[in-house]
mmCIF file of the C-alpha atoms, coordinates in Angstrom:
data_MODEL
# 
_entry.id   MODEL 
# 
loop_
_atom_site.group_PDB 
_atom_site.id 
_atom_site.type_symbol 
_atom_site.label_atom_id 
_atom_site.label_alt_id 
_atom_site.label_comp_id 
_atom_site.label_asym_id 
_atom_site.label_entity_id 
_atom_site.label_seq_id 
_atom_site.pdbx_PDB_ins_code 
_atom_site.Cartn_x 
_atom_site.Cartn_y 
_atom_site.Cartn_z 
_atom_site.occupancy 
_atom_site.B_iso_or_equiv 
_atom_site.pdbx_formal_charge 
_atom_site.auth_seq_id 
_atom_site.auth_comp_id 
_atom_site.auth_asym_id 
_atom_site.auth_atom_id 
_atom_site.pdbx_PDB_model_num 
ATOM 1  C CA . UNK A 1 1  ? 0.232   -1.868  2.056   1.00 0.00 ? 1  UNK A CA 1 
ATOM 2  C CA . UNK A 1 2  ? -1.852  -4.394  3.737   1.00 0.00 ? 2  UNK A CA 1 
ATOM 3  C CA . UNK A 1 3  ? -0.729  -7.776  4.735   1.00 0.00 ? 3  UNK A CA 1 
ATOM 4  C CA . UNK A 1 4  ? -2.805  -10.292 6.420   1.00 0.00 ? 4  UNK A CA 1 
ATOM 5  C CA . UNK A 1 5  ? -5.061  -13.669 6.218   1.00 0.00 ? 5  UNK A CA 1 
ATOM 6  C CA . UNK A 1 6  ? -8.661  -13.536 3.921   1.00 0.00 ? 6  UNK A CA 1 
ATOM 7  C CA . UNK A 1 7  ? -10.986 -16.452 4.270   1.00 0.00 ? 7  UNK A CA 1 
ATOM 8  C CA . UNK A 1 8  ? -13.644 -17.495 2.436   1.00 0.00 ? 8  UNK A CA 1 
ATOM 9  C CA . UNK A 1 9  ? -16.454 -18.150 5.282   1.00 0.00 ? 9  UNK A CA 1 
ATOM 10 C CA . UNK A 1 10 ? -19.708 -18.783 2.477   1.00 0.00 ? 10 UNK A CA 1 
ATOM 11 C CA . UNK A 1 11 ? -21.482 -16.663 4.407   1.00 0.00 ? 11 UNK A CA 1 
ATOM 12 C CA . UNK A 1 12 ? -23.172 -14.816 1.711   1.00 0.00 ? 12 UNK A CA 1 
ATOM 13 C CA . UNK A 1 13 ? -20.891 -11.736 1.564   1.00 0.00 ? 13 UNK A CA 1 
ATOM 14 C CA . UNK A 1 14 ? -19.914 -12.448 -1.749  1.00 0.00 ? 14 UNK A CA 1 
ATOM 15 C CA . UNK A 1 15 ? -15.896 -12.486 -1.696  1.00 0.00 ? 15 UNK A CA 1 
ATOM 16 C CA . UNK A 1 16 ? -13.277 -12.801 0.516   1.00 0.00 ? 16 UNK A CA 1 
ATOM 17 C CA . UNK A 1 17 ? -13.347 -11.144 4.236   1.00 0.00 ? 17 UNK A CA 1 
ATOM 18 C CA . UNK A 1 18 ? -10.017 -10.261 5.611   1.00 0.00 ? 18 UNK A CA 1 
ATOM 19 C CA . UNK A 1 19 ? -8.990  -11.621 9.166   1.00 0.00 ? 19 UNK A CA 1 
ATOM 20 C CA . UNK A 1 20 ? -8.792  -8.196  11.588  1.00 0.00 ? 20 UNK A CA 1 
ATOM 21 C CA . UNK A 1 21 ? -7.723  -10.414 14.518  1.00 0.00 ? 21 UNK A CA 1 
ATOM 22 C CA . UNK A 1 22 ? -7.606  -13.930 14.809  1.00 0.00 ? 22 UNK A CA 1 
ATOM 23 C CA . UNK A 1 23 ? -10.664 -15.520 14.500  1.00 0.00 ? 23 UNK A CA 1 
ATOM 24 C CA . UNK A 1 24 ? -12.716 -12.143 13.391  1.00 0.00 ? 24 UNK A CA 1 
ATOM 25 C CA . UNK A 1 25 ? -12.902 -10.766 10.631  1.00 0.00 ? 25 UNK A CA 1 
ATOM 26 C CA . UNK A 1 26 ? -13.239 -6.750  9.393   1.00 0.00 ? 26 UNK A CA 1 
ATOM 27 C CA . UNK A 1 27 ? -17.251 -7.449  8.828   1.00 0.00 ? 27 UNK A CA 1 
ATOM 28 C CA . UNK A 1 28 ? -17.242 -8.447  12.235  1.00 0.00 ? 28 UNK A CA 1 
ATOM 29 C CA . UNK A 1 29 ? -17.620 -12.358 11.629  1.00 0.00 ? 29 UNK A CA 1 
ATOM 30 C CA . UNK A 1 30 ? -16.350 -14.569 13.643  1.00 0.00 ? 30 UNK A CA 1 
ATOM 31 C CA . UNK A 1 31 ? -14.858 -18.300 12.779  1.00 0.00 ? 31 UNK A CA 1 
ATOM 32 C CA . UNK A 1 32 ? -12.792 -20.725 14.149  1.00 0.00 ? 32 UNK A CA 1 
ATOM 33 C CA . UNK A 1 33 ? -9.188  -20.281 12.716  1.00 0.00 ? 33 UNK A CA 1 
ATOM 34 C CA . UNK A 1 34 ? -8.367  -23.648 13.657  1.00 0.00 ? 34 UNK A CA 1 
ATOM 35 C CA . UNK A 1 35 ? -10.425 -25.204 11.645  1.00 0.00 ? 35 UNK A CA 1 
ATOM 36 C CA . UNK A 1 36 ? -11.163 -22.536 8.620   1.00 0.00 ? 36 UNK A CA 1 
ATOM 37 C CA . UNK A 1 37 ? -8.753  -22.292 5.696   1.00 0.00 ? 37 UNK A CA 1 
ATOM 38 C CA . UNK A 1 38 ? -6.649  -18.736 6.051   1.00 0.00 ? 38 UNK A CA 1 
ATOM 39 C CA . UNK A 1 39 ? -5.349  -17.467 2.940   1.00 0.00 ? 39 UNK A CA 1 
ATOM 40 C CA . UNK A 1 40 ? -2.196  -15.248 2.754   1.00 0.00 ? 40 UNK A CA 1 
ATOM 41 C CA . UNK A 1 41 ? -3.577  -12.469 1.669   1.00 0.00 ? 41 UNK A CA 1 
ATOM 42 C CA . UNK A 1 42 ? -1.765  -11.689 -1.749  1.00 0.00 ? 42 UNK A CA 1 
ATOM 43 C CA . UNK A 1 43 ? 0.089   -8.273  -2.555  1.00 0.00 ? 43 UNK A CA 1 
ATOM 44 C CA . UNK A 1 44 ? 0.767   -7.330  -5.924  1.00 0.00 ? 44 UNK A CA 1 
ATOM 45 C CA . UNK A 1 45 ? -1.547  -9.407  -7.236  1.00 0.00 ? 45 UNK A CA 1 
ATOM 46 C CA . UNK A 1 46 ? -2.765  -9.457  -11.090 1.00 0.00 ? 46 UNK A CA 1 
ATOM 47 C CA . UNK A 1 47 ? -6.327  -8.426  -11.855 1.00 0.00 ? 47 UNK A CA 1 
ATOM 48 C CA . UNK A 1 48 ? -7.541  -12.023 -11.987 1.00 0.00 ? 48 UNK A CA 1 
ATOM 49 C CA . UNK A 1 49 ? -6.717  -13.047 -8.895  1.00 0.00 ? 49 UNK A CA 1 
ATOM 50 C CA . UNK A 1 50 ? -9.252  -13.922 -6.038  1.00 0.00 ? 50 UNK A CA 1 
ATOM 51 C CA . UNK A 1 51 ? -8.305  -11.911 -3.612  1.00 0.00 ? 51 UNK A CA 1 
ATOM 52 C CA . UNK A 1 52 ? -9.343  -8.834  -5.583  1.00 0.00 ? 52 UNK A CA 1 
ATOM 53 C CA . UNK A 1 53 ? -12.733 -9.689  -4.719  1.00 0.00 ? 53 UNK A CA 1 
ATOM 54 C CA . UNK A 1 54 ? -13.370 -8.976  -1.433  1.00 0.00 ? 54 UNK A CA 1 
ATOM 55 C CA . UNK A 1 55 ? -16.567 -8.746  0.525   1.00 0.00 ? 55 UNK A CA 1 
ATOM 56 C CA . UNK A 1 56 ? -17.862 -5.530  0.152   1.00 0.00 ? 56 UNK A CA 1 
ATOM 57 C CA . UNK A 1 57 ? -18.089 -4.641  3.877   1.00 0.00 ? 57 UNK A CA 1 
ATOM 58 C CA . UNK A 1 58 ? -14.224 -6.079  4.377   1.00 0.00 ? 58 UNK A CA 1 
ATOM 59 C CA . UNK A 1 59 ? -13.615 -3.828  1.357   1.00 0.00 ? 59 UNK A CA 1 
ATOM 60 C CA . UNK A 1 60 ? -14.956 -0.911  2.896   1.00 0.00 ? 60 UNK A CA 1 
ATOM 61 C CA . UNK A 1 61 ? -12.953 -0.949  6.330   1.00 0.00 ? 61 UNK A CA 1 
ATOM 62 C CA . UNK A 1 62 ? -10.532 1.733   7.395   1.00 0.00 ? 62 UNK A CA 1 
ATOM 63 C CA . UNK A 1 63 ? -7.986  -0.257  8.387   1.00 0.00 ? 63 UNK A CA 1 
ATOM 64 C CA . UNK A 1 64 ? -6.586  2.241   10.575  1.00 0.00 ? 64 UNK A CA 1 
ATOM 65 C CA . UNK A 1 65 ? -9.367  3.039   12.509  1.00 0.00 ? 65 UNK A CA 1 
ATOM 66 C CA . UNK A 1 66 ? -10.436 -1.025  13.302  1.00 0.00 ? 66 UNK A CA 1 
ATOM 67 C CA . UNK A 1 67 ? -6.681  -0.997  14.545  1.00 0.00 ? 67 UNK A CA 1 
ATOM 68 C CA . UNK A 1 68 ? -7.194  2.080   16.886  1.00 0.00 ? 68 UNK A CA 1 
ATOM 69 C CA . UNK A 1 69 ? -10.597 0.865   18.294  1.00 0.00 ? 69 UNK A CA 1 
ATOM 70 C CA . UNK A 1 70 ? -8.830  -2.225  19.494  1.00 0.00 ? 70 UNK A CA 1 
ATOM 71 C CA . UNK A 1 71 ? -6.057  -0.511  20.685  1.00 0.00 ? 71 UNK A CA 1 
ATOM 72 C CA . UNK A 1 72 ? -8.745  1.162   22.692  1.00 0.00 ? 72 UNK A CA 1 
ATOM 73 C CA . UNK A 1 73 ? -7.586  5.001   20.793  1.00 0.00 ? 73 UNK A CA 1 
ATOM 74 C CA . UNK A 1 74 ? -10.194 7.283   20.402  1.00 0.00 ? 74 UNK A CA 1 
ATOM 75 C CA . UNK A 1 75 ? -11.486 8.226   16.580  1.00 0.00 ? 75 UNK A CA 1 
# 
């Protein structure tokens, strides 16, 4: 299950990106986390809620691998 910050950066992506580390998110955009609004990111969520949407390349991510290329593991 995946826990974490989304933000909604208006950047055209059409949904919600999810924070990878802080500041950068799985699309690879970066923001200021100082000054954007983080979301909790919310599990078990009903089908209506916001979070359901989001962006299609954030959606897309193997969350696994983004964590092993920072750890600096091979693929």
């Amino acid at each position: 299950m995946t826990t974490g910050y989304v933000v909604n950066l208006d950047n055209g992506h059409n949904g919600f990106c999810f924070e990878s580390l802080l500041g950068v998110t799985y699309c690879g955009e970066t923001f200021d986390p100082n000054t954007t609004q983080r979301e909790l990111y919310a599990v078990d969520r009903d089908g209506d809620h916001p979070h359901n949407t989001l962006c299609f390349d954030c959606s897309k991510v193997d969350a696994r691998t983004v964590r092993g290329t920072v750890r600096g593991e091979s693929a």
